[in-house]
C-alpha positions as CSV (number, residue, x, y, z in Angstrom):
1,X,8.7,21.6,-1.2
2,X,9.3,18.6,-3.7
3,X,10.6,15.4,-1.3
4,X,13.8,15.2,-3.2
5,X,15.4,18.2,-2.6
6,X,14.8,18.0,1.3
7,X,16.2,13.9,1.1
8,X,19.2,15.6,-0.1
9,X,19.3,18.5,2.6
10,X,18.8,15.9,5.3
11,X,21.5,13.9,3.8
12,X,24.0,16.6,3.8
13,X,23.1,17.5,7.0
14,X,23.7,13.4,8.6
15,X,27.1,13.7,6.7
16,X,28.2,16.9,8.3
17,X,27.4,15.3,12.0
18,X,29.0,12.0,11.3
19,X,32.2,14.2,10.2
20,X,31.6,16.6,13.7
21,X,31.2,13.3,15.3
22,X,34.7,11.7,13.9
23,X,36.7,14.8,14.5
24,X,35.2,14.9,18.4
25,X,36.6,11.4,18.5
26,X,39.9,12.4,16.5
27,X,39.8,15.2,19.2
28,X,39.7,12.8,22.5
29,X,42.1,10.9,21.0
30,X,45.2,13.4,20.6
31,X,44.0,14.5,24.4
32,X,44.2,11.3,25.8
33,X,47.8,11.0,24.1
34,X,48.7,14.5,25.3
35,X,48.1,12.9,29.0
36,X,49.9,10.3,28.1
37,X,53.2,11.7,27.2
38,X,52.6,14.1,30.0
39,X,52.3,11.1,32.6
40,X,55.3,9.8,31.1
41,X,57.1,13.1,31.7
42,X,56.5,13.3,35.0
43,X,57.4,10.0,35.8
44,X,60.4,10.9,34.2
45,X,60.7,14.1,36.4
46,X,60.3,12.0,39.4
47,X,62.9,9.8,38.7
48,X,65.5,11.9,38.0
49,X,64.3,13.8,41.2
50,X,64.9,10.2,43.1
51,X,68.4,9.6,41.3
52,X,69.4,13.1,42.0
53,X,69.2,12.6,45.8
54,X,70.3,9.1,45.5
55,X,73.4,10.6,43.8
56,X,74.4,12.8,47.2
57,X,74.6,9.9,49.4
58,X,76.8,8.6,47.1
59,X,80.9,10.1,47.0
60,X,82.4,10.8,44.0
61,X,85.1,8.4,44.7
62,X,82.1,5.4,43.9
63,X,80.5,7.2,40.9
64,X,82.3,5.8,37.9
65,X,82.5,6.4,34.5
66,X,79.0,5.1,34.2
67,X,77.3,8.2,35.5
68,X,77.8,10.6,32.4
69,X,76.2,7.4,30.2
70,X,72.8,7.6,32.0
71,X,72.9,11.7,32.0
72,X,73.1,11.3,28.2
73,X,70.3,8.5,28.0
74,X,68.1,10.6,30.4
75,X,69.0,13.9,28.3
76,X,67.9,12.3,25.1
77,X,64.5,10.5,26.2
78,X,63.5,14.2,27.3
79,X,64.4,15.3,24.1
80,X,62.2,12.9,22.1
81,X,59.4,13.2,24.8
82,X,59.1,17.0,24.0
83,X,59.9,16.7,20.5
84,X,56.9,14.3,20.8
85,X,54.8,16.6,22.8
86,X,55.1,19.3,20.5
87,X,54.6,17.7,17.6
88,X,51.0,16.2,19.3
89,X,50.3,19.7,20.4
90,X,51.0,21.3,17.0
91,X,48.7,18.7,15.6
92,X,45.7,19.4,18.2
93,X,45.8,22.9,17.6
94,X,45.0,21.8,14.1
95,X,42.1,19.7,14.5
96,X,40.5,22.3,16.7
97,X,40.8,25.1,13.9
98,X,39.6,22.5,11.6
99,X,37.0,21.7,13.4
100,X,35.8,25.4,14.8
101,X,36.2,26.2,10.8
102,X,34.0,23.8,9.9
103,X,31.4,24.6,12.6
104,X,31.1,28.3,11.2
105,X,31.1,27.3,7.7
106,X,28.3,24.6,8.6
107,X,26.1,27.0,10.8
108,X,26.3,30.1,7.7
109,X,25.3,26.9,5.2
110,X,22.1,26.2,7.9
111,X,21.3,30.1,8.1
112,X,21.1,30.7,4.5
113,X,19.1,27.6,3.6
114,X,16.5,28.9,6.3
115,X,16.6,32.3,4.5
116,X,16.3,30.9,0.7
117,X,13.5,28.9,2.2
118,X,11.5,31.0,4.0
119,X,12.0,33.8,1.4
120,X,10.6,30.6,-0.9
121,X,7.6,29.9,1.3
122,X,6.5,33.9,1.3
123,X,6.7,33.4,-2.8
124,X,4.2,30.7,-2.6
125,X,1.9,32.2,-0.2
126,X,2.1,35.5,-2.2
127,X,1.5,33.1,-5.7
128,X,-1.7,31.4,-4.0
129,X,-3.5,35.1,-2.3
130,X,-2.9,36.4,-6.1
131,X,-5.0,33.4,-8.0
132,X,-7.4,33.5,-5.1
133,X,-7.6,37.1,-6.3
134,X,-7.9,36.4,-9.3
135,X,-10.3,33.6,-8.9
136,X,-12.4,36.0,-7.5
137,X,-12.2,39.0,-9.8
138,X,-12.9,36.3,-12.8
139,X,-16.1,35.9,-10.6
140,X,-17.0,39.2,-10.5
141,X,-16.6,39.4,-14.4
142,X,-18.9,36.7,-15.0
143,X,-21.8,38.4,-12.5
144,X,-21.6,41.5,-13.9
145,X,-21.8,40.0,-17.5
146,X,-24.8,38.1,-16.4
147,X,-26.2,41.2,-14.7
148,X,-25.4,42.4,-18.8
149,X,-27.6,40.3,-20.0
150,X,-30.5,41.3,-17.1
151,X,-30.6,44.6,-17.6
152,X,-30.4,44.1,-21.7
153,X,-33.0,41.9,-21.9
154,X,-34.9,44.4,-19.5
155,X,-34.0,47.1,-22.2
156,X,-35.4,44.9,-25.0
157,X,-38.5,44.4,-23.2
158,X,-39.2,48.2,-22.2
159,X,-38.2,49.0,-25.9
160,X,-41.0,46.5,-27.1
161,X,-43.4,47.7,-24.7
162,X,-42.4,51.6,-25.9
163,X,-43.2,50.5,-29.5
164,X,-46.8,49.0,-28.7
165,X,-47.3,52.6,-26.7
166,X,-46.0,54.5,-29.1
167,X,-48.7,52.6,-31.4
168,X,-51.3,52.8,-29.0
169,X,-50.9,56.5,-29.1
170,X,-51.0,57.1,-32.9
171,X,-54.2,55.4,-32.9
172,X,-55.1,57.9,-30.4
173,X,-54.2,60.6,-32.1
174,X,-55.7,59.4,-35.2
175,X,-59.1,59.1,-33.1
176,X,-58.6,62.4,-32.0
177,X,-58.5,63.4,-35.4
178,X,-61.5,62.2,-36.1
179,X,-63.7,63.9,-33.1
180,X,-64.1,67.0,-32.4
181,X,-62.1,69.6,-31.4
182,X,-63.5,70.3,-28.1
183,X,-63.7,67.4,-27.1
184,X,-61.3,67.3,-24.2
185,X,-58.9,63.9,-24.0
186,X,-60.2,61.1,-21.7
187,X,-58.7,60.3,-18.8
188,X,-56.7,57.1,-19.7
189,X,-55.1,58.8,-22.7
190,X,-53.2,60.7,-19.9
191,X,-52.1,58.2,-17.7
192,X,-51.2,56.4,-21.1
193,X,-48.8,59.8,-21.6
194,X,-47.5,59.7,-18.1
195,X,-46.7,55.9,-18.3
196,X,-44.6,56.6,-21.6
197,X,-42.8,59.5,-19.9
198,X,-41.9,57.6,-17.4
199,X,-41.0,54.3,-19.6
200,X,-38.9,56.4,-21.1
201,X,-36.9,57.9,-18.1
202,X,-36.7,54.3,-17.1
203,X,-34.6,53.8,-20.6
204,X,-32.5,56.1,-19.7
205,X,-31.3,55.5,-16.6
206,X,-31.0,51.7,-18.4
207,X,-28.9,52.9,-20.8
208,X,-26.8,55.0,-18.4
209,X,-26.3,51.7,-16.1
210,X,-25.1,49.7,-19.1
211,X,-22.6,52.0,-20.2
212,X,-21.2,51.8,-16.3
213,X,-21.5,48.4,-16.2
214,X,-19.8,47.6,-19.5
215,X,-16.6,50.4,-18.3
216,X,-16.5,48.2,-15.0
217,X,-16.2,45.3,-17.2
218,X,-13.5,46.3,-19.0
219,X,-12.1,47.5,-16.1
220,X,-11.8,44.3,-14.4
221,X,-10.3,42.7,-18.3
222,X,-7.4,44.8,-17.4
223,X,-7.3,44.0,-13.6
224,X,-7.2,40.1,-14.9
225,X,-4.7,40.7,-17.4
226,X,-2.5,42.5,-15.2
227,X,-2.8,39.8,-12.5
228,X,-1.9,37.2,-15.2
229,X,1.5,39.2,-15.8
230,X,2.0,39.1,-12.0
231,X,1.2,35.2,-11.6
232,X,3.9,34.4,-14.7
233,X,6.5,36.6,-12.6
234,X,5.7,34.7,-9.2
235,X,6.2,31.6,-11.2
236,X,9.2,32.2,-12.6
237,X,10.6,33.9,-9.6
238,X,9.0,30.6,-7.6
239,X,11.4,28.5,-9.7
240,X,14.6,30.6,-9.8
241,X,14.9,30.7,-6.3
242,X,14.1,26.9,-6.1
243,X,17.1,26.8,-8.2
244,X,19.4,29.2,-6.1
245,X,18.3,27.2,-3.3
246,X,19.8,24.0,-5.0
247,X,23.1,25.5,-5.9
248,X,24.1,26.9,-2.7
249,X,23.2,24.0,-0.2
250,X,25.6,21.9,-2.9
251,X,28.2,25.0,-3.2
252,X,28.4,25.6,1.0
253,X,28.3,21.6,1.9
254,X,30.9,20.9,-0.8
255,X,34.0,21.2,2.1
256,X,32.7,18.9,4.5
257,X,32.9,16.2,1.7
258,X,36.3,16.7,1.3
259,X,37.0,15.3,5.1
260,X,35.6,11.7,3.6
261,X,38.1,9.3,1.7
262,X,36.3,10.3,-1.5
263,X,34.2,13.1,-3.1
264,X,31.0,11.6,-3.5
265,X,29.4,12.5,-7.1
266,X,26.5,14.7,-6.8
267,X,23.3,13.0,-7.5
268,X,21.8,12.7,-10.6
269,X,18.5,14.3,-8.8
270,X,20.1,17.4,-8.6
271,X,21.8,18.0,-11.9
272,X,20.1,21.4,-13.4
273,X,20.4,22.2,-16.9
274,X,22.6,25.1,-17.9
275,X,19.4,26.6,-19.9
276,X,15.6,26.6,-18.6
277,X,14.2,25.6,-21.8
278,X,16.7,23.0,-22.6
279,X,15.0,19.6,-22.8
280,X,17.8,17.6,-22.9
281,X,19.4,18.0,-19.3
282,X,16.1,18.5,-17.1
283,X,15.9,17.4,-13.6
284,X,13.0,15.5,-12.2
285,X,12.4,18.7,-9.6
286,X,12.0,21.3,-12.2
287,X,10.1,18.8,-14.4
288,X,8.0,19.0,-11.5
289,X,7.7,22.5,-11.2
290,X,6.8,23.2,-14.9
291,X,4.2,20.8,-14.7
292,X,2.9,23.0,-11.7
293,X,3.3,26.2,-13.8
294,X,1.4,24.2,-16.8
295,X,-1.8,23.7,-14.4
296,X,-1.7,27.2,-13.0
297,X,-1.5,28.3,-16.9
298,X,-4.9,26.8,-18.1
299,X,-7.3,29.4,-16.4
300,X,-5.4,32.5,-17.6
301,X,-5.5,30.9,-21.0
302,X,-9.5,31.4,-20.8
303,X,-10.0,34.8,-19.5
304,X,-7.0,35.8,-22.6
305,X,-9.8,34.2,-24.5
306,X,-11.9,37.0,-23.2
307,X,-9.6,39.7,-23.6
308,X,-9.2,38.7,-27.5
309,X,-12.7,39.2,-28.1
310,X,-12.8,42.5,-26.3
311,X,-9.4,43.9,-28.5
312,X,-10.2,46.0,-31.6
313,X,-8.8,43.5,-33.8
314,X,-10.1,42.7,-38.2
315,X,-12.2,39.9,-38.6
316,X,-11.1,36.1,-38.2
317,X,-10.8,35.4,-42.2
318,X,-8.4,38.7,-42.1
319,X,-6.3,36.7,-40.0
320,X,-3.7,34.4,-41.1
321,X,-3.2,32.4,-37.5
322,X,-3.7,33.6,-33.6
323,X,-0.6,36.2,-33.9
324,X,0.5,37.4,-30.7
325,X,-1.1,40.5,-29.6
326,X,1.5,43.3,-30.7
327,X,1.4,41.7,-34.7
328,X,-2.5,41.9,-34.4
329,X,-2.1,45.7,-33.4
330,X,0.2,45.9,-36.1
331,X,-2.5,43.7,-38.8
332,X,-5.0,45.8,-37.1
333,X,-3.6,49.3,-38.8
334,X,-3.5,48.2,-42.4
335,X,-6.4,48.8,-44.8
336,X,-8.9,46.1,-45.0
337,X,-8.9,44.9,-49.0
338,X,-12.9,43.8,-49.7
339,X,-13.0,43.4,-53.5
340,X,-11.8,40.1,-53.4
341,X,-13.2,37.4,-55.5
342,X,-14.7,33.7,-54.4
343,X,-12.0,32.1,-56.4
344,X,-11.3,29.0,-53.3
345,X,-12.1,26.1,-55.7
346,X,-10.2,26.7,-58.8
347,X,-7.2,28.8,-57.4
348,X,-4.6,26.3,-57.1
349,X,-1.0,25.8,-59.2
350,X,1.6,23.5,-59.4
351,X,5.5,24.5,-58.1
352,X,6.2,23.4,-61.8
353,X,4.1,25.3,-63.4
354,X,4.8,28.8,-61.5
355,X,8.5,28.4,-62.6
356,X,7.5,27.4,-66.1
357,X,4.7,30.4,-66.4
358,X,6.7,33.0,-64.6
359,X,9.9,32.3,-65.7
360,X,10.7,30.8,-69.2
361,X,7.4,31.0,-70.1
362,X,6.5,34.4,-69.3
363,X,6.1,36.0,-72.9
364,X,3.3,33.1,-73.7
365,X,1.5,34.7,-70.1
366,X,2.2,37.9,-70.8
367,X,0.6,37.6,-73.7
368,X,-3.0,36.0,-72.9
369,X,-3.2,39.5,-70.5
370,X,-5.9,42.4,-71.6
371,X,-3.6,45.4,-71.5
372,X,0.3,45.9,-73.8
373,X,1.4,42.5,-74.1
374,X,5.0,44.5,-75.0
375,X,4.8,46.3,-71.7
376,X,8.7,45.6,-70.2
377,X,7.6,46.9,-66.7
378,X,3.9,44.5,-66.4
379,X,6.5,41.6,-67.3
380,X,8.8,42.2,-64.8
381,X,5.9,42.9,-62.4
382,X,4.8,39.6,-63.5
383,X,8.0,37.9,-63.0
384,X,8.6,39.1,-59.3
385,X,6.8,36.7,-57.0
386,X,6.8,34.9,-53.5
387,X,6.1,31.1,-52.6
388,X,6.1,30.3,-49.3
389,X,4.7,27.4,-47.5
390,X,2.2,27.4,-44.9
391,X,4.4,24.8,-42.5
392,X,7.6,26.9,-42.7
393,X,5.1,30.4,-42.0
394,X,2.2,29.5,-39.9
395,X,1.6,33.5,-40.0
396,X,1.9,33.5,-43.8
397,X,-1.7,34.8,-45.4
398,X,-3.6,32.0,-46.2
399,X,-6.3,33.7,-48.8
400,X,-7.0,36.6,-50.4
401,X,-7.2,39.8,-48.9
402,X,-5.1,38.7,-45.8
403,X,-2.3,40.4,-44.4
404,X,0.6,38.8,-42.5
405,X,4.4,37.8,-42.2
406,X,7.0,35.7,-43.0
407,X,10.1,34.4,-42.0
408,X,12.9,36.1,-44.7
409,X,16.5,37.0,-43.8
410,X,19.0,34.1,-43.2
411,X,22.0,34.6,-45.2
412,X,22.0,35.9,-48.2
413,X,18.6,37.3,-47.7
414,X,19.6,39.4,-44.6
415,X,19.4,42.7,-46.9
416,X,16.4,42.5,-48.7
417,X,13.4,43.9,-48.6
418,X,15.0,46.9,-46.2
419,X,13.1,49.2,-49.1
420,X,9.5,48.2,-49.8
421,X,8.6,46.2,-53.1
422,X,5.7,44.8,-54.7
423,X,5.3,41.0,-55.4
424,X,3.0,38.5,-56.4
425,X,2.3,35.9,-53.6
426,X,1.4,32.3,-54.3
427,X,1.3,30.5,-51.0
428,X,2.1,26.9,-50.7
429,X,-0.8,24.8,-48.9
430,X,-0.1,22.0,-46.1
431,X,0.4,18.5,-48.4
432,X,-2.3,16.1,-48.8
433,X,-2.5,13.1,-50.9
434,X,-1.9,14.7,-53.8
435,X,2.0,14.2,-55.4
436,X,2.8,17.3,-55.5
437,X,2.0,20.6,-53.3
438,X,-0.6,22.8,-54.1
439,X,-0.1,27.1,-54.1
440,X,-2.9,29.6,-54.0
441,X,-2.6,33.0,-55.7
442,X,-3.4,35.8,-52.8
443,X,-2.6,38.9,-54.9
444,X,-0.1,41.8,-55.3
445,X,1.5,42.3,-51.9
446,X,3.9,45.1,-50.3
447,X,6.6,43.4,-48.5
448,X,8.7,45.6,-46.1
449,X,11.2,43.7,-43.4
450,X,9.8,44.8,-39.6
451,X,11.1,43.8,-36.2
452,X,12.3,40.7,-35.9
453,X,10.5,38.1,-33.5
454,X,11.3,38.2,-29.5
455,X,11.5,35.3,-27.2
456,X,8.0,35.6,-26.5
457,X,6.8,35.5,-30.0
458,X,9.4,32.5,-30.4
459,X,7.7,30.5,-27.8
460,X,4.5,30.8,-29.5
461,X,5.5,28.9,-32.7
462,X,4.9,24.6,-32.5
463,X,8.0,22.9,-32.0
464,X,8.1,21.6,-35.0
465,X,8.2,25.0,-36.6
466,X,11.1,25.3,-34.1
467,X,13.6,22.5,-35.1
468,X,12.6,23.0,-38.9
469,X,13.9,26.8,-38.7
470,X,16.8,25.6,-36.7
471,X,17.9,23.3,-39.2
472,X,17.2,26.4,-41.8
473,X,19.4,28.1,-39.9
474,X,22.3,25.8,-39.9
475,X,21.7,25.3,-44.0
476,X,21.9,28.8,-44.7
477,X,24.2,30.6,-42.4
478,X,26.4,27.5,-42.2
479,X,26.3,27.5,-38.7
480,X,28.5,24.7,-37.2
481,X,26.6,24.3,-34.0
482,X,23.9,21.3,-33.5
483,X,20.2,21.7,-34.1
484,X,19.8,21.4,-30.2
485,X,21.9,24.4,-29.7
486,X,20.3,26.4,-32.4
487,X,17.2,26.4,-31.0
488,X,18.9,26.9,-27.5
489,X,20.4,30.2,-29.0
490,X,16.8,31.0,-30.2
491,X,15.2,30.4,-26.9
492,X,17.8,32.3,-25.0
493,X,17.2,35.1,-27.6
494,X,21.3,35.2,-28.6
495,X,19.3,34.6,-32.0
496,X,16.3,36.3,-33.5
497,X,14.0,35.1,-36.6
498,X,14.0,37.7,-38.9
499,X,10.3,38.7,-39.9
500,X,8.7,40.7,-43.1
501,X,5.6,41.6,-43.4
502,X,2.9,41.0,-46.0
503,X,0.3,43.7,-46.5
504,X,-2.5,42.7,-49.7
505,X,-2.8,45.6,-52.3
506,X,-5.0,44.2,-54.6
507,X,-5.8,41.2,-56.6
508,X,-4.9,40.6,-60.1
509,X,-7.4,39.4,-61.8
510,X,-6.2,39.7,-65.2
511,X,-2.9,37.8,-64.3
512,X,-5.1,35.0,-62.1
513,X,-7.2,34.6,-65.4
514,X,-3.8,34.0,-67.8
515,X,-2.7,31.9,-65.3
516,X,-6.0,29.8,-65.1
517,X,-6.0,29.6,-69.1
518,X,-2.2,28.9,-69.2
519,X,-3.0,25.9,-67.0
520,X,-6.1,24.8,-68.4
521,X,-4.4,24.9,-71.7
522,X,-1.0,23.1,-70.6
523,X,-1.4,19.2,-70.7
524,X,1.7,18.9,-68.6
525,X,-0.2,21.1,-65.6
């Protein structure tokens, strides 16, 4: 447990006893009045017992007026003395319900720290015997893989040593040929026979041990992934009860401040954001416990590592960025488009010049094209194109052939693309030197709006992506919150990035050569 948290639950705890001990003293106090005033009431008793019988040896004839004036002082020095009495009873009746109160209250507060904590304690073991597992079954991967490699480069060498046989035995046969037929077959051309018979069981039952082996592989992939899901849920659990814990020793500890002169402010230790991925308000304890959750993280990164390779996912340049594993499933089901040409060098365009050529300047494009330069629906086909950047999309397609998404549907643009259309993409390159930003022409693409992007897929972006579609945000819905809580909303998931999705058709060549001439031709581009 972090040395904070128990400073302040021994803290609590010497406030409590020096408030038990003040109330004791409060307590022997009152009593030792209580024996006061009942001294004093029975000295009083006494007397009037003594001037009682002093009274009947007196006659009435000597008791004068003054007689009724001491009845009334002695009548209301009683009065007082019980009034007083009571009123110190009253008040010691009081402090001990005060005190018995706070007894219970502080013995329930003692009882359910003990609970949180022990329940906190079985967590952690529970968190360390699963990465020990998981340790070990990461072990286990890596021996059977090496065992992999064994028994394939056993196969390879049987397989050789089958192919010099197998040549070994045409010659034979070609020998044979050649003698006569009655010859009978020496001796050593059987045993060569038997030993390729049984080479070849061997193969077999190679082959067979592989395929078990490789199952058992993938077996334990699933086991590691499945433990990985269970270490993230210890974690998390690990630090909401740490959190719990915090909130109730301060809730059930509050009332025995209140017996102190002042409320003392809670310490600055303990103050616990209102959001768990709020940056702003973090205390130093659960800045602690992510850092713990950070180290834990790094050798599940590695085996997902594994588990990538082993997924039926397209090939790297198919792939505009690492997606997360349900867009690669999704990437994974489109057809693959191969004619694609090398155009890497020379496939490059100006903001300036797309608006120019596509929009104003169409007719003159339209025109340099091989088919109906007239043709109303090729020029609005023409004229119907995308431009996003790569820093606002990082899973924007990159080149040609890709498939991927983009981030469309803030504002006004929260109804398009419900119904799938067919637009040119030109995607805007990360900035270099140059003045202005450079866009490459992927091809004809089918965009159709999907899902929009859960928590999980939010955490994945960079954080500048982040504050950069926050501030989006703001600009286009007109949002009057801060940045900060924008991207709080988004990381809660009250807020979800729209997404649409790019699938590659084909690629236009005859438009990517009229845009090469048009810009070869333009001085201005």
């Amino acid at each position: 447990m972090d040395e904070v948290f128990w400073s302040n639950v021994v803290k609590r705890w010497s406030e409590a006893s020096e408030a038990v001990i003040k109330l004791k003293k409060e307590l022997a106090k009152v009593e030792e009045e209580r024996n006061t005033y009942r001294d004093v009431v029975r000295n009083l008793h006494k007397s009037e017992g003594r001037s009682a019988s002093q009274s009947r040896h007196i006659s009435r004839g000597e008791r004068g007026p003054s007689h009724g004036f001491w009845d009334d002082e002695e009548a209301t020095l009683n009065a007082t003395v019980k009034d007083e009495l009571q009123v110190a009873e009253i008040g010691f009746g009081r402090a001990k319900e005060e005190y018995r109160r706070l007894q219970k209250e502080l013995a329930e507060s003692v009882e359910k720290v003990k609970a949180l904590t022990l329940e906190n304690e079985q967590l952690a073991l529970r968190h360390h015997q699963e990465i020990g597992h998981f340790f070990k079954e990461h072990q286990e991967i890596h021996a059977v893989q090496g065992q992999l490699v064994d028994v394939r480069s056993e196969n390879r060498v049987l397989q050789e040593k089958i192919q010099t046989l197998e040549k070994e035995m045409t010659q034979l046969r070609l020998n044979e040929q050649s003698a006569a037929e009655l010859t009978p077959r020496p001796p050593f051309v059987r045993s060569l026979e038997r030993r390729v018979k049984s080479l070849q069981e061997l193969v077999e039952t190679q082959e067979t041990d592989r395929e078990e082996l490789l199952g058992e592989i993938a077996a334990l992939r699933d086991k590691l992934q499945r433990a990985e899901e269970n270490n993230k849920v210890l974690l998390s659990s690990i630090v909401r009860l740490q959190e719990i814990a915090r909130h109730s020793m301060l809730g059930a500890l509050h009332p025995l401040s209140n017996l102190q002169t002042g409320s003392p402010k809670p310490p600055r230790a303990m103050s616990i954001a209102s959001s768990t991925r709020s940056r702003k308000f973090e205390s130093p304890e659960l800045h602690k416990v992510k850092s713990s959750m950070h180290i834990t993280s790094v050798i599940p990164t590695k085996v997902e590592d594994v588990t990538f390779i082993r997924r039926a996912a397209p090939s790297p340049q198919l792939l505009p960025c690492l997606l997360p594993p349900e867009r690669e499933k999704e990437i994974a089901k489109l057809p693959v488009i191969r004619k694609i040409i090398n155009i890497e060098d020379d496939n490059w365009f100006d903001r300036e010049f797309l608006k120019v050529a596509l929009g104003d300047g169409i007719q003159s494009l339209v025109r340099r094209l091989a088919d109906d330069p007239t043709s109303a629906d090729r020029k609005a086909t023409i004229g119907s194109y995308l431009c996003p950047t790569l820093n606002h999309h990082p899973w924007c397609p990159s080149v040609p052939g890709q498939h991927g998404f983009i981030f469309v549907g803030l504002g006004k643009e929260k109804e398009s693309y419900k119904s799938p259309a067919i637009r040119n993409l030109f995607v805007g390159l990360p900035k270099t030197h140059a003045k202005h930003r450079k866009f490459r022409y992927l091809g004809r693409y089918r965009v159709t709006r999907v899902r929009s992007l859960t928590v999980d897929e939010w955490d994945t972006l960079s954080e500048d992506v982040k504050v950069m579609y926050a501030k989006l945000t703001k600009d286009k819905t007109r949002d009057l919150r801060s940045v900060e809580d924008i991207t709080d909303a988004y990381n809660n998931g009250d807020l979800h990035v729209p997404c649409v999705q790019l699938q590659c058709m084909s690629f236009d060549e005859q438009l990517y050569a009229a845009l090469i001439s048009h810009r070869d031709s333009d001085p201005k581009a």
